[in-house]
C-alpha positions as CSV (number, residue, x, y, z in Angstrom):
1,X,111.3,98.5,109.3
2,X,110.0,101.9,110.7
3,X,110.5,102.6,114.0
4,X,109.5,105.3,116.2
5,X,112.5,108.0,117.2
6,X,112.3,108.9,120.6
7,X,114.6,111.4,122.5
8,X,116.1,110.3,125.4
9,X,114.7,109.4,128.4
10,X,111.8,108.5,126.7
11,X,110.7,104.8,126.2
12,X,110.3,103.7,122.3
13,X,107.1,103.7,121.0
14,X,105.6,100.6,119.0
15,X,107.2,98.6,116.1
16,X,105.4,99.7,112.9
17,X,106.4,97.7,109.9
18,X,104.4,97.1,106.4
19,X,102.2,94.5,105.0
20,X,104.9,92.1,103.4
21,X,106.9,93.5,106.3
22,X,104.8,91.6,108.7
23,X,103.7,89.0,106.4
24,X,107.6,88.1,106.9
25,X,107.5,88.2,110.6
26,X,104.5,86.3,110.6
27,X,105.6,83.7,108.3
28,X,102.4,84.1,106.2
29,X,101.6,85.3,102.8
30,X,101.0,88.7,102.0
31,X,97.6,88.2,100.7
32,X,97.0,87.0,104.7
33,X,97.4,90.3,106.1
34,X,95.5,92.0,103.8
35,X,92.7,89.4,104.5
36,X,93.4,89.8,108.3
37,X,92.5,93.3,107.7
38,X,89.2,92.9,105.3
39,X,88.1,90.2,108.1
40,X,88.4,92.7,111.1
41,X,90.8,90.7,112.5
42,X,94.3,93.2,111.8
43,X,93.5,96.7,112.0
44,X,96.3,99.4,110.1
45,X,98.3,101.4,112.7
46,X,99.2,104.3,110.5
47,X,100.3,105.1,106.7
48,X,103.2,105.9,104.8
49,X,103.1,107.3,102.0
50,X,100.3,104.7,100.4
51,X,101.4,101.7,102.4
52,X,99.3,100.7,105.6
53,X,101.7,100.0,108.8
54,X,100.9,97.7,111.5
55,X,101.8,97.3,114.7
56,X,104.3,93.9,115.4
57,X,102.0,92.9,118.4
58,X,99.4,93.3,116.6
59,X,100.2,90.9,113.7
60,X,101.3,88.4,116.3
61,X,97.8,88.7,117.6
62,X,96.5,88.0,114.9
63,X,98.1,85.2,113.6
64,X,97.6,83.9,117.3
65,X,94.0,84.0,116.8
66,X,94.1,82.6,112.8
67,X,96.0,79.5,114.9
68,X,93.6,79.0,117.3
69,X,90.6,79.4,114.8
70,X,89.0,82.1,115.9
């Protein structure tokens, strides 16, 4: 998990993790958020290196949303 540094005095900034990253939080499939993000529904928060990083609030969002069937 990537997280923001911050120096101090200074509040943290958001949790950015990867795809099967936040599949895992998620408790879905891989394959899920990279549908998530074809559908509109999960946008990428940054990059490392090749790998897209989203934000954990984010993916909870979404899979909030997937629940409700919207």
């Amino acid at each position: 998990m990537s997280r923001t540094s911050t120096a101090p005095g200074r509040t943290a900034g958001p949790t950015l993790v990867t795809g099967p990253m936040a599949a895992r939080e998620a408790g879905v499939l891989p394959a899920t958020i990279r549908k998530w993000v074809q559908l509109g529904r999960l946008a990428p928060a940054g990059r490392q290196g090749r790998a897209r990083l989203f934000r954990l609030e984010d993916v909870f969002a979404a899979e909030r949303s997937a629940r409700r069937g919207g």
